[in-house]
N, C-alpha and C positions, 0 to 999 in steps of 0.2 A: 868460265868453263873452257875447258880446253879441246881440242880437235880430235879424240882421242876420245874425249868422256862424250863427244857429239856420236862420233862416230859410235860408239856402244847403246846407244837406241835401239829395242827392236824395233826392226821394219814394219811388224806388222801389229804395235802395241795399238793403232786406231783402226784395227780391219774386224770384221766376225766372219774374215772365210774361212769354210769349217764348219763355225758354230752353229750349235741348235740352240733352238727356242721354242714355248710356248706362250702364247698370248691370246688372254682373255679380256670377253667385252666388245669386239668390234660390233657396230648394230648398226653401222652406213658408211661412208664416205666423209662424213662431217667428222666421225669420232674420234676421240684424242688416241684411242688404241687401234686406230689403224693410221695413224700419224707414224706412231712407235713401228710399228709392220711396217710401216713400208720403210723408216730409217734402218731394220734392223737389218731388212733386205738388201740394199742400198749396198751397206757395208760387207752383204756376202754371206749372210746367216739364212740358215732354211730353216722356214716355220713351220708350228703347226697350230692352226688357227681353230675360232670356236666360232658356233654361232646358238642363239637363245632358244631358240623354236624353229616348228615348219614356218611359222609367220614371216620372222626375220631372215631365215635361209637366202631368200630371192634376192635381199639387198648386200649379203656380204659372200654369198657364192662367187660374183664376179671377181670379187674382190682376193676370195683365197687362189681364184686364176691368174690372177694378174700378177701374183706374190709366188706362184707357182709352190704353192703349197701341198705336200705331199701328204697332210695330214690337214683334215677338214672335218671339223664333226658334232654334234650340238653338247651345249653346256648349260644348264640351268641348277647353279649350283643347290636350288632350292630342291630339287630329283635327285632323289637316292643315287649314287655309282655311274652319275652324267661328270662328273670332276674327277673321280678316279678314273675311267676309261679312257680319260683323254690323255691322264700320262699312262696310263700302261700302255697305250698305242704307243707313246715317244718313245717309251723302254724298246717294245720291238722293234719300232722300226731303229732307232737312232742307238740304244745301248744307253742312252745318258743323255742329258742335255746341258747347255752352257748358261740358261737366265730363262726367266718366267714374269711375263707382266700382267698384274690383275687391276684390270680397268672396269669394274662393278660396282656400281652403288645403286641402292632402291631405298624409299621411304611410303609406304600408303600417302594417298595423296592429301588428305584430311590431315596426318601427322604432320605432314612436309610443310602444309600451308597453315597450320595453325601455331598457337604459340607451341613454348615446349612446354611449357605450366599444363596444357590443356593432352599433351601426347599423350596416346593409349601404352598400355603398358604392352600390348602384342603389335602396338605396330612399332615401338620403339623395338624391342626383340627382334623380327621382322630388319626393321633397317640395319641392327646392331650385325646380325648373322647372314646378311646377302652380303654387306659393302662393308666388315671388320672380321667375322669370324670368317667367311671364304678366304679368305687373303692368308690364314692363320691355316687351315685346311692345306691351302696350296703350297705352302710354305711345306709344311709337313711329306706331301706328296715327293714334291723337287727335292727336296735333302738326300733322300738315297739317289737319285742319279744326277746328281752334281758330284761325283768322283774326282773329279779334277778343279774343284771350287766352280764359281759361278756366280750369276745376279742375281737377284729376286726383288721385282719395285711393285707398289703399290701408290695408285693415284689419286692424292689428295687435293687440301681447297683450304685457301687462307681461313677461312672461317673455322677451320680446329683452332686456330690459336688466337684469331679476335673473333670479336662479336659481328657479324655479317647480317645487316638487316635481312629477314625474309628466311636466311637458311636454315635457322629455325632447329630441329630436331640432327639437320644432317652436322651440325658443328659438332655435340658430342661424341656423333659414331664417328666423326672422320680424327677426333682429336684421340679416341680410343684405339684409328686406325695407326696414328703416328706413333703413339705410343708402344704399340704392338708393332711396329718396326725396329725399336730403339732394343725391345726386349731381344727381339728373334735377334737382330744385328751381335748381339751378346752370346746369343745361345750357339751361332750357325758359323761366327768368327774363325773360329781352332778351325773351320773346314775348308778358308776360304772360300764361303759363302758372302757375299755383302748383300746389304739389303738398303732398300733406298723408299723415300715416301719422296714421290714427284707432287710440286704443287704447282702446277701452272695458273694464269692469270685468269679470268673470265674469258668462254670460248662459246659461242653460239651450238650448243649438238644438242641433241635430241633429250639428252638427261637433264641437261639446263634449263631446258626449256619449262619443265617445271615448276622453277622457280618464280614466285610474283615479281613482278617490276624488275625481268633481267635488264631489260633494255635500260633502264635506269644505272644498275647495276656495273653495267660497260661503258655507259658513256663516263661513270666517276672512277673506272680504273683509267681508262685513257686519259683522263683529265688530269690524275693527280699522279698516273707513274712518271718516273724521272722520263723515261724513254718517250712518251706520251704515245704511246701505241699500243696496240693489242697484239696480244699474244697468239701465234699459227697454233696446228696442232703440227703442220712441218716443223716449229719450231720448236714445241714439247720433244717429238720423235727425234732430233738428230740431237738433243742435250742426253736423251735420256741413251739413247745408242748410244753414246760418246761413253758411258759409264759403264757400259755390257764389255764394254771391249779390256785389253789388258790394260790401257791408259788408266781405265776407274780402279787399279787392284788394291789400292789402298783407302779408299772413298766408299764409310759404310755408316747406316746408324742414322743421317742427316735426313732431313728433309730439305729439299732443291727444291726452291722456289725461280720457276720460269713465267715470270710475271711485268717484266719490265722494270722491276725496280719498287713494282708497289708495295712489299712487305716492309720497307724499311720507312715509308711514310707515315709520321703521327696522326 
């Protein structure tokens, strides 16, 4: 490469200042979606953040302080006009936005811990329509004010694509979920849309928690990733930011696995 073709870099192809966002999901301090918040921050982008109920309000109110978020407001994609409100606030305040992260997933809890032979057909819908069709919703939302291209990711889990003791129901909604990245990735392309399905490794948060035998669960990802470590949610956040920025403008369709290396293990 020559001195010449260095020098034709933009300066600011790994910055988001400027940039708008919206991101869905925070529900603490632990969560993988305010991992992403605060990398998007970081790099200079201003949010506007959700939160699920008055229940959850107290734990991620600090939070949209701290991010100095100008837009704050709840979102339960399962209430009528709580996921459109939250981009028509971005339309006014902001005119458009630059990336949208949807970090939601639910299962009834009887679905989640049983087999899938035994899932009910309304809690399987239920999982299908919180943590697959939202994602597909938002997607829809963001397209008209992404004027200028933009991100769109959704947070997935190795268990779309193997078998994951325990995960039980959430493997087919999340493998539905990737799938419906691949599609959108196609449809939203011509617009400089990309769209990305983030799969980080097993992370200790509240949604996980769920799951039977996580503990088990982490100690055989760290066992068997190449890296033999676990995965941050700092560390989901600054991959997943790297890709909002103009650096990712060619990077769409995939699924990013931030896992240490454990997807590629037999």
């Amino acid at each position: 490469m020559s001195e010449s073709d260095i020098l034709s870099f933009d300066p600011h192809a790994r910055s988001l200042e400027g940039k708008k966002g919206v991101v869905l999901g925070i529900a603490n301090r632990q969560s993988i979606a305010y991992g992403c918040a605060a990398a998007f921050r970081f790099l200079g982008a201003e949010l506007a953040l959700t939160y699920l109920n008055d229940r959850a309000k107290p734990y991620v109110e600090p939070i949209a302080e701290e991010l100095e978020a100008p837009i704050f407001l709840p979102c339960d994609v399962e209430q009528e006009g709580q996921l459109e409100a939250v981009f028509e606030a971005a339309e006014q305040r902001w005119g458009g936005i630059d990336f949208a992260l949807h970090s939601i997933a639910f299962a009834p809890k009887e679905d989640l811990h049983g087999r899938l032979l035994e899932s009910s057909s309304a809690g399987f819908a239920q999982a299908m329509d919180i943590s697959c069709h939202s994602f597909v919703r938002m997607a829809r939302l963001a397209e008209p004010l992404m004027n200028h291209g933009g991100a769109i990711f959704a947070m997935s889990y190795y268990g779309a694509e193997k078998v994951v003791p325990h995960y039980n129901v959430m493997g087919p909604v999340k493998a539905a979920l990737e799938c419906s990245v691949r599609y959108l990735a196609h449809e939203l392309g011509p617009k400089d849309i990309r769209v990305h399905a983030i799969s980080p490794g097993p992370i200790r948060t509240r949604a996980a928690s769920g799951i039977n035998e996580f503990d088990e669960l982490l100690a055989r990802a760290e066992t068997r990733a190449p890296r033999h470590q676990l995965v941050t949610i700092k560390d989901v956040g600054i991959a997943t930011a790297a890709l909002a920025t103009p650096a990712g403008h060619l990077v769409t369709g995939n699924t990013i696995y931030i896992d240490g290396g454990y997807h590629v293990m037999g």
